[in-house]
C-alpha positions as CSV (number, residue, x, y, z in Angstrom):
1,X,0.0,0.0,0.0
2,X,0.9,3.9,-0.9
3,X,-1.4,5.4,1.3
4,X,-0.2,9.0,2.5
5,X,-1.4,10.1,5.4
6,X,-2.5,13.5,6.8
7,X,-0.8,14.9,10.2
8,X,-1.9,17.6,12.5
9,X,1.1,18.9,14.4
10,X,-0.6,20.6,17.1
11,X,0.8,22.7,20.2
12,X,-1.7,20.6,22.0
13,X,-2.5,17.7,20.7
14,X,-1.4,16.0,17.2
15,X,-3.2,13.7,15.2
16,X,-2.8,11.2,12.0
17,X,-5.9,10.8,9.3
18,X,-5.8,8.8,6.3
19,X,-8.8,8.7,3.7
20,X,-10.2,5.3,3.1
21,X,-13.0,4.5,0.5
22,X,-13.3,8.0,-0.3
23,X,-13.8,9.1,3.0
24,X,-11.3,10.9,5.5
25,X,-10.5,9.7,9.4
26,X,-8.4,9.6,12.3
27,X,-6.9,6.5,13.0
28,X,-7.0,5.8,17.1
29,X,-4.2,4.3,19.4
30,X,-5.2,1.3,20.8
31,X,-7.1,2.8,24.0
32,X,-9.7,4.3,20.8
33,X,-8.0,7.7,21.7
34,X,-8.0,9.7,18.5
35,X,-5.9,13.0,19.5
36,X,-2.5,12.6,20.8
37,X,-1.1,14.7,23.6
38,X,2.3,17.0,21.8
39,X,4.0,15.5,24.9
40,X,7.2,14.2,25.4
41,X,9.0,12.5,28.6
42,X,12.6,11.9,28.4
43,X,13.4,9.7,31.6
44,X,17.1,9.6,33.1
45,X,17.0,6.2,31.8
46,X,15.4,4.6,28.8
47,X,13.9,5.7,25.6
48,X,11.4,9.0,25.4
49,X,7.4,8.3,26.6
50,X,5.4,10.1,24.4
51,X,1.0,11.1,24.2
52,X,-0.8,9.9,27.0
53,X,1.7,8.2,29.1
54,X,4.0,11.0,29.0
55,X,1.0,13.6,30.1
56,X,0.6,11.6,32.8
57,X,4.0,12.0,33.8
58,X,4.5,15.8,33.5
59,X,2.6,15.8,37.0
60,X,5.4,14.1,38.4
61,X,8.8,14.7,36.5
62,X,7.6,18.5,34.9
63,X,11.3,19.6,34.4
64,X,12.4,16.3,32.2
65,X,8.7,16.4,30.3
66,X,8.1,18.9,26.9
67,X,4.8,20.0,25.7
68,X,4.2,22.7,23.4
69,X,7.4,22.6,21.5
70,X,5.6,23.8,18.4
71,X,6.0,27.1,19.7
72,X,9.8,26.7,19.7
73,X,10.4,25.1,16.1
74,X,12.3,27.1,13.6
75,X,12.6,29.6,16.1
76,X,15.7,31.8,17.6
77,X,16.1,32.9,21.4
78,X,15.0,36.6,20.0
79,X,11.5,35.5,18.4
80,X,10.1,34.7,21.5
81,X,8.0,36.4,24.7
82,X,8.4,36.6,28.5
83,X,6.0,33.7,28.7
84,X,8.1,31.3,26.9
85,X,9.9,31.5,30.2
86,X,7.2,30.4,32.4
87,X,7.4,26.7,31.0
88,X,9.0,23.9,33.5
89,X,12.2,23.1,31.2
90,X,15.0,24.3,30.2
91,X,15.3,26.5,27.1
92,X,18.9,28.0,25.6
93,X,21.1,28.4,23.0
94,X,20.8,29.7,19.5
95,X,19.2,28.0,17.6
96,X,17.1,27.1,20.2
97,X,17.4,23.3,22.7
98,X,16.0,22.1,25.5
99,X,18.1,21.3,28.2
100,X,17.2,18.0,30.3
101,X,19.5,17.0,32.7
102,X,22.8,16.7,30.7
103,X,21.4,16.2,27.4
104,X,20.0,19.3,24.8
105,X,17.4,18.3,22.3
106,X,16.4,20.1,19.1
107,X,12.4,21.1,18.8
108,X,13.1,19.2,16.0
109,X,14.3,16.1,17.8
110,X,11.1,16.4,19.9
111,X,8.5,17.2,17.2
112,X,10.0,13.8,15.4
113,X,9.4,11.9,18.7
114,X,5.9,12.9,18.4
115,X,5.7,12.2,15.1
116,X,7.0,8.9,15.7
117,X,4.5,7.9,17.7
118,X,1.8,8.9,14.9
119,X,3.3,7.1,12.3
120,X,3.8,3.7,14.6
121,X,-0.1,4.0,15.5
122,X,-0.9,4.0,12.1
123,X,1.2,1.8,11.1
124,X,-0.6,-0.6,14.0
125,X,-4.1,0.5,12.8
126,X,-3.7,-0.1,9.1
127,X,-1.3,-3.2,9.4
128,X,1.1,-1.9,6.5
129,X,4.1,0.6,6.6
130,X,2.8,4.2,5.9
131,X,5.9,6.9,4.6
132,X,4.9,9.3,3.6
133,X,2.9,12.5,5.0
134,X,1.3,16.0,4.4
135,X,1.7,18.2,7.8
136,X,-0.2,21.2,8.2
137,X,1.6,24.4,9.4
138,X,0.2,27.8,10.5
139,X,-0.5,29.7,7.7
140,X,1.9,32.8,9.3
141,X,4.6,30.2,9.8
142,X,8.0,31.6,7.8
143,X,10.4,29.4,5.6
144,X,12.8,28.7,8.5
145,X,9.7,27.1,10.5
146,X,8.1,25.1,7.5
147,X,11.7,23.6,7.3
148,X,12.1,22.8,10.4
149,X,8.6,21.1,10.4
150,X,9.4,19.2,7.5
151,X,12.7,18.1,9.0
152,X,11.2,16.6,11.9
153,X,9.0,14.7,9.4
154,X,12.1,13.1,7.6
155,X,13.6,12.5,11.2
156,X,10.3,10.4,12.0
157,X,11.2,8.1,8.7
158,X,7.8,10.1,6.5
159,X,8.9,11.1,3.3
160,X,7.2,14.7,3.7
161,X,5.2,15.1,0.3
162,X,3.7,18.5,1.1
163,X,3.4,21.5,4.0
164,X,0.2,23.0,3.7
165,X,-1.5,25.3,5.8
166,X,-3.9,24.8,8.6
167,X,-6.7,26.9,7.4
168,X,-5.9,25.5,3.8
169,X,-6.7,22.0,5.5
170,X,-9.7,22.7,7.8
171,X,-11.4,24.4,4.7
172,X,-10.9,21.3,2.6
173,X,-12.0,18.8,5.9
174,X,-15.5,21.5,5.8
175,X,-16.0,20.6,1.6
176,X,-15.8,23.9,1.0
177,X,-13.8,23.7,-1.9
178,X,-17.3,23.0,-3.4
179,X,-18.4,26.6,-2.7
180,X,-18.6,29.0,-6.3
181,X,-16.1,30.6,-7.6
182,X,-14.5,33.4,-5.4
183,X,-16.5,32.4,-2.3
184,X,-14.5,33.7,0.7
185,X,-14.0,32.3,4.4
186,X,-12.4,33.1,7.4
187,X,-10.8,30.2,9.6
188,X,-10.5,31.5,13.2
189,X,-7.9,29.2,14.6
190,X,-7.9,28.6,18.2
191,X,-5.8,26.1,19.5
192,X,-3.7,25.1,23.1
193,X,-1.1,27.4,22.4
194,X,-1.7,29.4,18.9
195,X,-4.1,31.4,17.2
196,X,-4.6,32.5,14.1
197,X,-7.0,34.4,11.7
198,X,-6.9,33.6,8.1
199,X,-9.3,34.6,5.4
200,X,-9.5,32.2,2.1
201,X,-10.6,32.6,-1.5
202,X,-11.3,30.1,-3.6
203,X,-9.9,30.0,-6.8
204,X,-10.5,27.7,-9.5
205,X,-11.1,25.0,-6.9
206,X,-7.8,25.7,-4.7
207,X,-7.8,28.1,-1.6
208,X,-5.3,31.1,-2.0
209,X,-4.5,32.7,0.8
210,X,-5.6,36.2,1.3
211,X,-4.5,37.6,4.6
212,X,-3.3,35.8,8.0
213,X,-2.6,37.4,11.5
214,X,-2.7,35.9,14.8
215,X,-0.1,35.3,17.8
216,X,1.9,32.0,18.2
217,X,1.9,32.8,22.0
218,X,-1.7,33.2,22.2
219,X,-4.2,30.2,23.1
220,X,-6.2,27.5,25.7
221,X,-2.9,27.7,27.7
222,X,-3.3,30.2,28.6
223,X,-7.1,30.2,29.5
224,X,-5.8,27.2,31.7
225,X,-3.1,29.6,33.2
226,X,-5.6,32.0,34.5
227,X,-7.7,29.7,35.9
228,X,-4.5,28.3,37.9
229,X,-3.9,31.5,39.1
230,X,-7.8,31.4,40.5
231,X,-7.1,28.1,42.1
232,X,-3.8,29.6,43.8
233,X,-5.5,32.1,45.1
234,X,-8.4,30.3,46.2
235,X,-5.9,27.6,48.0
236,X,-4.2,30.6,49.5
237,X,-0.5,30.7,50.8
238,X,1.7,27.2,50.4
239,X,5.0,26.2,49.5
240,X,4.4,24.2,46.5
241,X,7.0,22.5,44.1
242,X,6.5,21.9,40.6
243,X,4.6,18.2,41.0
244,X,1.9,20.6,42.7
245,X,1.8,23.3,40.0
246,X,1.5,20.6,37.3
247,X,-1.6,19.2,39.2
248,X,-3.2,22.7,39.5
249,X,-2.9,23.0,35.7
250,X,-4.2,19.7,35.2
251,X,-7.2,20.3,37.5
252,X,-7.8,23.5,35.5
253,X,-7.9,22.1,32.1
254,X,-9.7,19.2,33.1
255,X,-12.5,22.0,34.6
256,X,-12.2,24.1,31.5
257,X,-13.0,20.9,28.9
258,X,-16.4,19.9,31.5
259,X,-17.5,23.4,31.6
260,X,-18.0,23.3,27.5
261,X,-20.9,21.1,28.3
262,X,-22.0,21.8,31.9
263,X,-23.2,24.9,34.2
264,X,-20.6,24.3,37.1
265,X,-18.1,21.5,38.1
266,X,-16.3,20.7,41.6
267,X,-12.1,20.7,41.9
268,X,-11.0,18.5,44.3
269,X,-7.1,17.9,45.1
270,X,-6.7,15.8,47.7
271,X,-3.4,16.8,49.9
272,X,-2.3,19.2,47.5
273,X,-0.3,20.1,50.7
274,X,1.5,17.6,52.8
275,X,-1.7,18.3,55.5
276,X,-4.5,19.5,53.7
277,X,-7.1,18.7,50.8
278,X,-8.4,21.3,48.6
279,X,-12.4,21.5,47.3
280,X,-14.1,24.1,45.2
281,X,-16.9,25.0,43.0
282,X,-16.2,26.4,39.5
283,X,-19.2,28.0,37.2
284,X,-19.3,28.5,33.8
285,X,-19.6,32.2,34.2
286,X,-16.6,32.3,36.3
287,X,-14.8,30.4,33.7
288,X,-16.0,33.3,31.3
289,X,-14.8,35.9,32.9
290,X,-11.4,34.6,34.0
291,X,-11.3,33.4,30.0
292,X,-12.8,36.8,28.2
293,X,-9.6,38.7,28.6
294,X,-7.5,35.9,26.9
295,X,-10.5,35.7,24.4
296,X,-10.8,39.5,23.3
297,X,-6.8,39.6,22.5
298,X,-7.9,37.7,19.3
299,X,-10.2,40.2,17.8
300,X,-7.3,42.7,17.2
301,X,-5.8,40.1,15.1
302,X,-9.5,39.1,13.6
303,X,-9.6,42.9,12.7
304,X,-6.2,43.6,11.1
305,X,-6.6,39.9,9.3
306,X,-9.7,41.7,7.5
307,X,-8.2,45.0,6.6
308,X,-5.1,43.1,5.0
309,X,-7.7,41.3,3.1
310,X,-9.2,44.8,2.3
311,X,-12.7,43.0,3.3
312,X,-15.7,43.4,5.3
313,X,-16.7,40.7,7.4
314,X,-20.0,40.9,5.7
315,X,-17.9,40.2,2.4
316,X,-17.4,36.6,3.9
317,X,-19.8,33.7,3.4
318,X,-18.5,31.6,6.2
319,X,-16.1,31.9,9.6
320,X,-15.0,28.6,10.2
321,X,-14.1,27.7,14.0
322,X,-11.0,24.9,14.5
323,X,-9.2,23.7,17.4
324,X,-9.8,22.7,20.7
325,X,-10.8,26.1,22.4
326,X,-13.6,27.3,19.7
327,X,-15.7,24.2,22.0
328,X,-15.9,27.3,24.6
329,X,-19.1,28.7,24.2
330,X,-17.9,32.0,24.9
331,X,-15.7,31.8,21.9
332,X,-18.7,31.2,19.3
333,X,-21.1,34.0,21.2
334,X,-18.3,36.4,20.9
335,X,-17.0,35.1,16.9
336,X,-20.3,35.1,15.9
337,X,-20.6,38.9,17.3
338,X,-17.6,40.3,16.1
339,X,-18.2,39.2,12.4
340,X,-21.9,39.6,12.2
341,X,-22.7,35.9,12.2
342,X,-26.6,35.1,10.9
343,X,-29.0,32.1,12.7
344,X,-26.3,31.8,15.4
345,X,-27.3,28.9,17.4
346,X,-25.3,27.5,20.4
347,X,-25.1,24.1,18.3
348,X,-22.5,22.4,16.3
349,X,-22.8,21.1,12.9
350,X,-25.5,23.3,11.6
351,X,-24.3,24.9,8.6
352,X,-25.7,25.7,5.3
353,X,-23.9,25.3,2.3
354,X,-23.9,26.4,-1.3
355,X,-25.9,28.9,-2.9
356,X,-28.1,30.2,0.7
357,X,-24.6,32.3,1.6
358,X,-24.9,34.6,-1.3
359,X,-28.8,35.2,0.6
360,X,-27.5,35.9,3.4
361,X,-26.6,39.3,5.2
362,X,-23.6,38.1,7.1
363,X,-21.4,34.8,7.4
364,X,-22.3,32.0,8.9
365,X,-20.7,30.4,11.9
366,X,-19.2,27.0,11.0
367,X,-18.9,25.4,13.7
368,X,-17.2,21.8,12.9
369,X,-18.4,18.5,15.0
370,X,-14.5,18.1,15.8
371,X,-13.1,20.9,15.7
372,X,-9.8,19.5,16.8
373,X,-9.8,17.1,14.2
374,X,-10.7,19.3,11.3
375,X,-7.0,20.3,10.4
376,X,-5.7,16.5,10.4
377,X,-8.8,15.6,8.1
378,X,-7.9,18.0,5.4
379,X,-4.5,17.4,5.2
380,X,-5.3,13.6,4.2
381,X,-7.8,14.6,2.0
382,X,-4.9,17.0,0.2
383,X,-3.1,13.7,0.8
């Protein structure tokens, strides 16, 4: 078999697609998991743990565990922000490495662990070999970053057949290539730890890029930061190490993904000091108001994303939501206000499609079953 198969690289979490029968999916580990944790564990002894396992392990060994290493790939010690600084391990040098223990790995190095780990649970799932790969970038992502994604790739034994962009990839996973002529969407990427705004036009059944602008230290992280500092406070003064940082962040993520679908939720960590247990309640209009701040910094980049389009967002027929942190309801009330969204209803999966846009007096809000798995799904379609 020749299959090639379609990767999401995510900050977050990364995921592998292949199209079968016509038809495009995400191929599950073993546990029936379909998204990956970007998470790596390098143990003083042994080979690196990777997804699941290795998440589970940040709790407990946060300085030897990377996560969000996309934000560090292709990238020099000048490119990046104060909060870069806030992460457990050890970053240096130029170009730059991680420093675990006495060892220094690449973010290339790491992203092909990752990758690894994809192309093994495919490999599992399908019961033949699959080499080679499209991987979906950021559309603002420069040369030096695309390499560096596509090196990874050939470290992780793929024989990278394209780089495409993410928007690119979650407008082909919609079927909106089947629009007419010079349709125009905007993709409103929110993921763990980037976001992005990019508006489409479709030309002669290929999406051109028109405009992008967006923030590759801006996402859910940092959602789940401020509702760690809540918790701190709420817990009030301790002497903490990092094993109980990594469980408050856990915690808050954990209450962040229930409070998509529910009113309130209860946080419990039991002896999160060496005397004490900790118990609270958590509302989803608490959630909003810690998360509106870190929600409104994207509609600057919404904004400037339009006027380097020289558009008006009533000049769009859709605004497509993707990645994990457009499942916050507060994210499609306040998308679907800032572009003038029509028939807005808190659902997913109700969109209309075809000629109804050009009726319309505004976009609609596309808001994709998965939204996390839309990016993975186009790129094995463009597969």
């Amino acid at each position: 078999m020749d299959k090639i198969v379609g990767i999401d690289l995510g900050t977050t979490n990364s995921s592998i697609a292949i199209v079968e029968a016509g038809m495009p999916g995400l191929l599950a580990d073993s546990d029936g998991k379909r998204l990956m944790p970007s998470v790596v564990n390098y143990p003083s002894e042994g080979k690196p743990v990777t997804g699941h396992a290795a998440q589970r392990i940040l709790v407990i060994e946060p300085k030897r565990t990377v996560c969000a290493i996309k934000r560090f790939i292709g990238s020099r010690l000048q490119d990046l922000s104060e909060s870069d600084y806030s992460l457990e391990y050890q970053i240096g040098g130029n170009p730059i490495v991680v420093k675990i223990g006495n060892q220094q790995y690449t973010p290339e190095e790491i992203s092909a662990e990752i990758l690894s780990s994809l192309k093994a649970q495919a490999t599992e799932v399908l019961g033949y070999p699959v080499d080679r790969a499209v991987i979906t970038v950021p559309a603002y992502f420069n040369d030096a970053q695309r390499q560096a994604t596509k090196r990874a790739g050939e470290m992780a034994g793929f024989s990278v057949e394209r780089i495409i962009n993410e928007p690119t990839a979650a407008a082909l996973a919609c079927g909106l290539e089947k629009l007419p002529e010079q349709s125009r969407v905007a993709v409103y990427d929110l993921g763990g730890g980037t976001f992005d705004l990019s508006i489409l036009e479709l030309r002669e059944g290929i999406f051109q890029v028109l405009s992008t602008h967006g923030n590759t230290r801006l996402g859910g992280d940092d959602v789940d930061e401020c509702i760690c500092d809540w918790l701190l406070n709420e817990i009030g003064p301790t002497t903490g190490d990092d094993s109980m940082r990594a469980r408050i962040r856990e915690a808050a993520e954990k209450a962040k993904v229930d409070l998509s679908t529910l009113d309130s939720v209860e946080i419990k960590l039991p002896f999160i000091t060496s005397d004490s247990n900790f118990e609270c309640q958590l509302t989803r209009k608490q959630l909003e108001s810690l998360a509106r701040p870190v929600i409104d910094r994207t509609r600057s980049h919404c904004i400037q994303a339009l006027a380097d389009a020289g558009l008006k967002a009533e000049e769009l027929c859709q605004v497509i939501l993707v990645g994990g942190q457009t499942r916050m309801p507060l994210v499609c009330r306040l998308v679907a206000d800032w572009f003038g969204c029509v028939d807005y209803q808190e659902t997913r999966g109700d969109v209309r499609i075809g000629e109804s846009f050009h009726e319309a007096k505004g976009p609609i809000l596309n808001t994709f079953n998965n939204p996390d798995e839309a990016v993975a799904l186009g790129a094995a379609i463009q597969g």
